[in-house]
SEKENU-103104 format. One line per field, with one value per residue (C-alpha): x, y, z; residue number from 1. Coordinates in steps of 0.05 Angstrom, whole numbers. Layout:
c1 c(X,...);
c2 c(Y,...);
c3 c(Z,...);
k c(NUM,...);
REM end
This chain:
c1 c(0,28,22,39,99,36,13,86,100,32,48,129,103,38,93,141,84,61,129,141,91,47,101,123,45,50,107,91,22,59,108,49,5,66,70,5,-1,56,24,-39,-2,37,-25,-61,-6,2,-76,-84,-19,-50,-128,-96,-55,-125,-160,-116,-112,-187,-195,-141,-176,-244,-212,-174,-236,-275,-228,-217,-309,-290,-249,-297,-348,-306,-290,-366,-391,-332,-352,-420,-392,-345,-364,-291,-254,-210,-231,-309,-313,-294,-351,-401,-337,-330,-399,-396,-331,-368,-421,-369,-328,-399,-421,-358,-353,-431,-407,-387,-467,-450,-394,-403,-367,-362,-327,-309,-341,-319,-300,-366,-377,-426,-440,-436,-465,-472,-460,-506,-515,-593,-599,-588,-633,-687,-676,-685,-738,-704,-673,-609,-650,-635,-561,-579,-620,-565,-521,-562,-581,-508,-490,-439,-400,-346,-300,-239,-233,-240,-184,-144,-151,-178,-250,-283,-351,-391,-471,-510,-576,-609,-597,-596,-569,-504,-444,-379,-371,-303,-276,-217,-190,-190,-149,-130,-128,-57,-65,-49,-127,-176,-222,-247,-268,-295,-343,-352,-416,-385,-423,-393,-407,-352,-307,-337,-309,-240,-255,-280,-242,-248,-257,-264,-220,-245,-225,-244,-220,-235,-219,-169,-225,-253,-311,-322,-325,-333,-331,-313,-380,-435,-482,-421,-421,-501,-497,-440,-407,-353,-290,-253,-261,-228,-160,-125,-145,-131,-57,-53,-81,-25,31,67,92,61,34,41,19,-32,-55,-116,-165,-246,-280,-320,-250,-279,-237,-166,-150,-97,-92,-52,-61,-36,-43,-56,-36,-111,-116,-150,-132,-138,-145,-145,-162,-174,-200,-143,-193,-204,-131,-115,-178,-150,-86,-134,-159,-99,-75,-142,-134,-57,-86,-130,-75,-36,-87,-101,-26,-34,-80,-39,24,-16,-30,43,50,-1,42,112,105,72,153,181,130,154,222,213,161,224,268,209,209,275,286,231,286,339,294,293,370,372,427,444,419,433,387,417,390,328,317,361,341,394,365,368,328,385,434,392,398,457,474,419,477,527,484,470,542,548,492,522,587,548,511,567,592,530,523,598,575,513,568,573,519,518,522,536,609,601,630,688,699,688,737,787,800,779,834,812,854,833,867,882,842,823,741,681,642,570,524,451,401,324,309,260,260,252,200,168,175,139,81,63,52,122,79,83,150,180,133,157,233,226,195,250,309,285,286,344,387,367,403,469,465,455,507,561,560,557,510,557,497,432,447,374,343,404,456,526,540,614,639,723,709,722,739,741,713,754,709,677,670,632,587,573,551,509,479,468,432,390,367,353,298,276,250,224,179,168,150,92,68,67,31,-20,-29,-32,27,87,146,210,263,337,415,473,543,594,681,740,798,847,799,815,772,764,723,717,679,694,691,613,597,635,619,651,661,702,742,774,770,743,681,681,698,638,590,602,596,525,502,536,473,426,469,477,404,418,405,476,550,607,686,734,772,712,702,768,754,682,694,683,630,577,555,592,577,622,577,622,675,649,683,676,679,744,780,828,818,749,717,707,648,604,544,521,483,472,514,565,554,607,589,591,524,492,434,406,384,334,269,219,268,334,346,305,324,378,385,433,472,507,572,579,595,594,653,648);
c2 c(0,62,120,194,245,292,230,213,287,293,230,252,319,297,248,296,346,283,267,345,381,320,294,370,380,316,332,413,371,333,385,429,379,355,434,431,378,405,462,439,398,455,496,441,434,507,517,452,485,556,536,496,557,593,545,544,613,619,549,576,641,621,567,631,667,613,600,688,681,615,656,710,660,620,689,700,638,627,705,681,628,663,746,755,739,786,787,786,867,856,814,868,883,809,805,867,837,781,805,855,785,752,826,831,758,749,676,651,627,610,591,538,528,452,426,353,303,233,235,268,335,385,445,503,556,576,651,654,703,712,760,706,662,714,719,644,647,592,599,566,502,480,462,420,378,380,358,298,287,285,242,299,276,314,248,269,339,305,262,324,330,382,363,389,361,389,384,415,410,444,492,551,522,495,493,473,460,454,445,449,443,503,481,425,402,381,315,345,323,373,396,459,462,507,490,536,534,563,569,534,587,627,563,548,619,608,550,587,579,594,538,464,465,429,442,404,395,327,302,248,190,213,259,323,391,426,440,485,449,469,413,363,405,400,326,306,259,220,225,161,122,178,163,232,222,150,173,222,172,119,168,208,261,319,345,311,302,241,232,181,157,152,84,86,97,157,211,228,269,305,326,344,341,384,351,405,398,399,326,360,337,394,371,408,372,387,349,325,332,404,417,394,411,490,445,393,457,477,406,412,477,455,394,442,496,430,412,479,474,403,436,495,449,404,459,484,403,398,464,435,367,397,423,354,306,304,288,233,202,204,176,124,98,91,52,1,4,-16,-76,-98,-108,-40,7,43,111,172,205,280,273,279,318,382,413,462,445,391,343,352,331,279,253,259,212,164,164,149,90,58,53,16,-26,-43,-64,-92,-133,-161,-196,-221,-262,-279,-310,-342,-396,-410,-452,-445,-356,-378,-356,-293,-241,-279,-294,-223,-204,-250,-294,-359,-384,-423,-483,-484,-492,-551,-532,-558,-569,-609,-634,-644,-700,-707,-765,-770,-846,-889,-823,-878,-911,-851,-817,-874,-873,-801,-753,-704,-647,-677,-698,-623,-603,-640,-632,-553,-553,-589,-561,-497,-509,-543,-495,-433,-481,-490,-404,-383,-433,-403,-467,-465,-510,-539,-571,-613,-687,-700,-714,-703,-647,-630,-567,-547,-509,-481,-458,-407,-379,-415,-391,-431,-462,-502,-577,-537,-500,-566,-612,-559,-545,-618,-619,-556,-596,-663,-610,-581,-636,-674,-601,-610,-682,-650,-597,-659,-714,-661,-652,-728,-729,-792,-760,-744,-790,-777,-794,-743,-764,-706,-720,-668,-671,-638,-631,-587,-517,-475,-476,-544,-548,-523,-450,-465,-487,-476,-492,-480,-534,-579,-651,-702,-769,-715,-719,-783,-814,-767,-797,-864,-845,-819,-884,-922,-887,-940,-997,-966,-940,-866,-796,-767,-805,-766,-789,-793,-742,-688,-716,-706,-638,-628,-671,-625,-579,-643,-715,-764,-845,-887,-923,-977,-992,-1008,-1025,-987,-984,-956,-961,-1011,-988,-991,-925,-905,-862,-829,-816,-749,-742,-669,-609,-602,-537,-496,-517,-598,-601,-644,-632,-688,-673,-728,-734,-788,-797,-791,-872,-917,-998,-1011,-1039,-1060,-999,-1011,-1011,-1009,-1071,-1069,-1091,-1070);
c3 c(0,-22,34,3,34,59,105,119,145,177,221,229,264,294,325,344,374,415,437,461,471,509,553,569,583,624,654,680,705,745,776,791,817,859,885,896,940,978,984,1008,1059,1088,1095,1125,1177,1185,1191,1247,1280,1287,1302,1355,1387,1373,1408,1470,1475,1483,1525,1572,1575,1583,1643,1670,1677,1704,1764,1774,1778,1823,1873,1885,1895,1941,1978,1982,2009,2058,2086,2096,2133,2175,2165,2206,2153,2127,2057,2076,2074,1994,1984,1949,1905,1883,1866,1823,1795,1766,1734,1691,1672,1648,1625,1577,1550,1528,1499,1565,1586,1655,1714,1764,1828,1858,1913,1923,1978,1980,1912,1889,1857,1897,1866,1905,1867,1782,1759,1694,1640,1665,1602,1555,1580,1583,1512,1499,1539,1584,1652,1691,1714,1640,1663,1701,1654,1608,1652,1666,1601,1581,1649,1667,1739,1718,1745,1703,1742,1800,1789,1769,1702,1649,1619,1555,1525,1464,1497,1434,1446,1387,1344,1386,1451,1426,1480,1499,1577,1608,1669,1710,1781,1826,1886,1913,1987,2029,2002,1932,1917,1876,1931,1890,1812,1769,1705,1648,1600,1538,1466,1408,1361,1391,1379,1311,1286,1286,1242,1188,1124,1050,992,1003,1068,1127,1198,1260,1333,1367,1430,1423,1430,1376,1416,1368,1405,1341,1260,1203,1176,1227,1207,1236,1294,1315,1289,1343,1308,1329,1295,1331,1264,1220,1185,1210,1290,1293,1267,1315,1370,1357,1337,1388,1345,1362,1293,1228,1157,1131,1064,1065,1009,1034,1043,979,937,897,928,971,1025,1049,1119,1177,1257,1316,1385,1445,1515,1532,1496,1433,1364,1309,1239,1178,1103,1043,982,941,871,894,899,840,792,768,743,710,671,655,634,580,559,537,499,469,440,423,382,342,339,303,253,237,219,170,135,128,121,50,12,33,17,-61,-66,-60,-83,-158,-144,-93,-133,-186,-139,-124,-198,-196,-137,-178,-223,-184,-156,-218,-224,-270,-255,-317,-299,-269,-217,-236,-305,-289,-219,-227,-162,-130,-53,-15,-56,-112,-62,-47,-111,-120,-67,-99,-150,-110,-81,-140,-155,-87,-103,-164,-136,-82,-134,-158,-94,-81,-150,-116,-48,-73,-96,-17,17,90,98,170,166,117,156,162,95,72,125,96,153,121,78,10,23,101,172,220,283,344,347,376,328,347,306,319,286,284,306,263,207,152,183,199,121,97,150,135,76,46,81,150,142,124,171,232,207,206,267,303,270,287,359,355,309,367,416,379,364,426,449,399,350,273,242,195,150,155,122,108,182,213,234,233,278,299,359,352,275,244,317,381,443,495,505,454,484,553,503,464,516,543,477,482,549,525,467,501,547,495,448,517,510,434,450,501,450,397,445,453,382,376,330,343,389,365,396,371,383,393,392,408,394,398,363,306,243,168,172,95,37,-12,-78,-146,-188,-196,-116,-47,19,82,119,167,147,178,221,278,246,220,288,313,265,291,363,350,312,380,424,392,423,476,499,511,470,481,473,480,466,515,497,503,569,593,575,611,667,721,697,677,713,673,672,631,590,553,498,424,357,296,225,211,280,305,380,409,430,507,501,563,572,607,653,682,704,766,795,825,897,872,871,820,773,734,667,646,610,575,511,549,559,516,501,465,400,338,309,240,236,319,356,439,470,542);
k c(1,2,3,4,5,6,7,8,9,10,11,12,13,14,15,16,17,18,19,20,21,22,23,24,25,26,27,28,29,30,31,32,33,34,35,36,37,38,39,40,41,42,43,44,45,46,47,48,49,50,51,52,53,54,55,56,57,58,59,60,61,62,63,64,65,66,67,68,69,70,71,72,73,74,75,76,77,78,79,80,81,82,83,84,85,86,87,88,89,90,91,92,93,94,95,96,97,98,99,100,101,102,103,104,105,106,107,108,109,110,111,112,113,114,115,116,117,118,119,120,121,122,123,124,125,126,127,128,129,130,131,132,133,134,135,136,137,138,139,140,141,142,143,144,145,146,147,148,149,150,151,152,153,154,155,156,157,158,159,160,161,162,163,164,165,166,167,168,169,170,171,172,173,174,175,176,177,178,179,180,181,182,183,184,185,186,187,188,189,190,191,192,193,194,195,196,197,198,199,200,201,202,203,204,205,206,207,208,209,210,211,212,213,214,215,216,217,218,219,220,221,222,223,224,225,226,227,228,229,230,231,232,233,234,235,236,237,238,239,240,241,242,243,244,245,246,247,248,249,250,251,252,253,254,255,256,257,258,259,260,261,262,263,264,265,266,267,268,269,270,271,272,273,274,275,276,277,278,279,280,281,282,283,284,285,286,287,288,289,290,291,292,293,294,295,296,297,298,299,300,301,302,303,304,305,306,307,308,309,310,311,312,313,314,315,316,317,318,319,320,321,322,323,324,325,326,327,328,329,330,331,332,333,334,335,336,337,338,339,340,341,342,343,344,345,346,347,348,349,350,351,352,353,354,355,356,357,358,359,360,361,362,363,364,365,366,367,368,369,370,371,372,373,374,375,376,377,378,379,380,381,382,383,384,385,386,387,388,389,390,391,392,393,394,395,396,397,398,399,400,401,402,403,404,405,406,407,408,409,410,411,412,413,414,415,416,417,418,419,420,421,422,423,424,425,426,427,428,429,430,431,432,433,434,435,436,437,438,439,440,441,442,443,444,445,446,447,448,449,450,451,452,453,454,455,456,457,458,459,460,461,462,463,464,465,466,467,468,469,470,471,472,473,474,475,476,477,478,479,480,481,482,483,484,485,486,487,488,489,490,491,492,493,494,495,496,497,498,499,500,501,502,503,504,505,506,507,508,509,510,511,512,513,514,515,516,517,518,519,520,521,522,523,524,525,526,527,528,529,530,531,532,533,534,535,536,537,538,539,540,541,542,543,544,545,546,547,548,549,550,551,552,553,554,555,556,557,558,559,560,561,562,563,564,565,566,567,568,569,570,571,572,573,574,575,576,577,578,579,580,581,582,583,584,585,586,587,588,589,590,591,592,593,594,595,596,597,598,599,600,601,602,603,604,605,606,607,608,609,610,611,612,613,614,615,616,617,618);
REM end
């Protein structure tokens, strides 16, 4: 299919806009949303830091003003008590002294005085802001309902501790009560407390924030006393389940950042915590899809000037590719041309272009000279069958009349392939033989063998030719081992297919052997000669006497002994030897730590039978 310059430019520059501008876009997205989230974190932290100095400042306050209202009170009823007292003449100034405290600070409802019996709390007398509850047309008495509503004993104070409870009732009588010991008797006990009624909406005002920002302050079991959100705040609910104040409940560091994702998965927070000295937890969060949504904009509106940008450059893209269309589609029949084995032209002739495109074709030229010469040694080293060893015959390094190396020769054999020829159709046959040498062939490459050639089912490969590695008898045998796994696998794929398994013989010998090219003017092959590979040949027909896939000689396994599990598997005659052959078989690696690992499969050992030309002498 023939695809135009204009859709060929259109897709280079689409590409390179997607690989710039895209990833940059990515990219910026990524460093902003980083900064953003950074920044959201650090104002969380900064916001649950300050709210919490806030809310000290006016807990403290409201407790310090509480115990100044206790005094008096204690003052007052310890004059009527005892009117000797020294301080009982100040009594009238007392009073006066706490009606201006209540006067001035119209969110502080009421003041209670209580002094401890037997570990109980008796109250002793309540200060209340009688104007407010005019107003809501209540009076004091409603305290104590609360307080037994709520099942206020005020137990923590007496034990010595500070106590803070949010005791909303409704809408309009909403309040935080607190209290916190007054004095305590010789024993170091609380003996005197004080108990301050104070409404949340004076609390709830320094968490007001702008945006999506969310600010609460929770006791740290999870009681809320109050929330940037005042329908939290009248609902009461407990926080002791949230992801932020369970942090701060099992992490002593004092303030610290959490990011957490909500239980139904559609959205994260980040947050941070500040612990008090009261026991409070303040939390500030913020919605990490609301931090994050102006750079989502941005992110579309860059897509969107991308894309305008896209359009603009095609249309530069149609009138540029007009200038150069003629002379590439020039170039283009020419190169049809030069498929055809046609070279006598010149490109110049007929494009005359002073630009690029005329240099261009000028070095068109010059590469159809190359391709000439080019086609010339081609025609030369299609004389060679087996291109395995091309480079090294272009490099020179393969002499014509060949060198005496040292090698392992590997020979491999498909059992019963006669037999099996005549059982099934030419198709089947090159089928099944492609199959397996391609499985097999990988082997030998990877393992840096050359196959030397395939003698109908069966194949010659050579390690130590043209170049040796070193170690060309280890890389053999393990070759050897690779391939007696892998057709065990073939034999699995091929049982499942309900096709006859593969069974074969490999014989492996190293010795001196001739390396070079043979043949004539007309044919040449690269090859290796010699009794090496003769002697190699016979060792692989010896694995049907002796029952086993793999023979090696001894002089390979002199070589290998102590990388592979050897077992000497007998002595056998052959055509053209006067000495019998020693040959082993091989039975798995050696690792370095002695270890051994057996190698065996299905169509490793099988019984053994008569081998031509082999006779069993031990």
């Amino acid at each position: 299919m023939k695809i135009s310059i204009f859709i060929k430019l259109t897709l280079v520059i689409i590409g390179i806009l997607v690989i710039t501008v895209f990833p940059i876009t990515q990219k910026s997205t990524m460093i902003f949303e980083t900064s953003a989230r950074r920044s959201a974190e650090d104002l969380n932290l900064s916001y649950s830091s300050n709210k919490s100095q806030e809310f000290e400042g006016l807990f403290i306050n409201t407790i310090d003003k509480a115990k100044t209202v206790g005094s008096f009170m204690l003052k007052e009823i310890q004059a009527q008590v005892n009117p000797f007292l020294p301080f009982a003449d100040s009594a009238a100034q007392d009073t006066q002294a706490i009606e201006d405290i209540l006067r001035l600070d119209k969110d502080l409802w009421a003041i209670e005085l209580y002094h401890v019996e037997n570990n109980s709390a008796v109250l002793l007398k309540r200060q209340a802001q009688e104007a407010k509850f005019k107003e809501l047309k209540i009076d004091s008495t409603f305290i104590e309902k609360i307080k037994k509503k709520e099942g206020l004993t005020f137990s923590d104070v007496v034990a010595g501790e500070f106590f803070i409870q949010n005791i909303i009732q409704d809408k309009d009588l909403r309040l935080v009560v607190m209290a916190a010991p007054l004095s305590n008797n010789p024993q170091g006990q609380t003996d005197y407390f004080v108990v301050s009624y104070l409404d949340i909406r004076k609390v709830q005002s320094i968490l007001l924030t702008q945006g999506q920002r969310r600010l609460f302050v929770a006791k740290l079991d999870g009681q809320l006393i109050a929330h940037s959100d005042d329908k939290i705040t009248l609902s009461r609910t407990n926080f002791k389940d949230h992801p932020t104040v369970l942090k701060a409940i099992s992490d002593p560091t004092p303030k610290k950042q959490v990011r957490y994702e909500t239980q139904d998965k559609k959205d994260v927070y980040l947050s941070a915590y500040t612990k008090s000295s009261l026991n409070l937890v303040f939390v500030s969060e913020v919605s990490e899809r609301s931090v994050l949504l102006p750079i989502k904009q941005v992110k579309r509106q860059s897509i969107y000037i991308a894309g305008l940008l896209i359009s603009f450059m095609l249309l530069v893209i149609f009138f540029f590719s007009v200038s150069i269309t003629n002379p590439i589609e020039i170039l283009s029949e020419l190169t049809k041309q030069i498929k055809k084995g046609q070279f006598d032209f010149k490109a110049q002739n007929q494009i005359r272009s002073k630009d690029e495109v005329g240099e261009l074709a000028a070095a068109f030229d010059e590469m159809v000279d190359g391709l000439r010469e080019r086609d010339k040694v081609k025609t030369l080293f299609s004389k060679f069958h087996g291109s395995s060893v091309a480079e090294e015959m272009i490099q020179g390094e393969i002499g014509v009349k060949g060198a005496n190396k040292e090698i392992t020769v590997f020979f491999s054999d498909v059992r019963g392939f006669t037999a099996f020829s005549e059982g099934h159709s030419p198709e089947e046959v090159v089928e099944m033989l492609n199959e397996y040498f391609g499985i097999m062939v990988r082997i030998i490459n990877a393992n840096h063998g050359i196959v030397d050639k395939f003698i109908g089912d069966a194949i010659m490969a050579v390690w130590g030719a043209p170049k040796s590695t070193g170690q060309d008898s280890y890389w053999c045998i393990k070759a050897s081992l690779e391939m007696r796994t892998a057709l065990a696998e073939l034999n699995n794929v091929r049982n499942g297919r309900g096709q006859t398994p593969i069974m074969i013989g490999m014989g492996v010998h190293s010795g001196k052997a001739i390396s070079g090219t043979i043949g004539s003017d007309e044919r040449m092959e690269y090859t290796v000669i010699g009794d090496t590979v003769n002697q190699t040949s016979r060792i692989e027909a010896s694995t049907k006497a002796f029952g086993t896939d793999l023979l090696i000689s001894h002089e390979t396994a002199e070589q290998i002994k102590h990388k592979f599990h050897l077992e000497f598997a007998g002595a056998a005659e052959v055509k053209g030897k006067t000495e019998p052959l020693r040959m082993y078989k091989v039975k798995g690696y050696i690792t370095e730590s002695g270890e051994i690992i057996e190698v065996k499969t299905p169509y490793s050992d099988y019984e053994k039978g008569d081998a031509d030309k082999v006779k069993v002498v031990a």
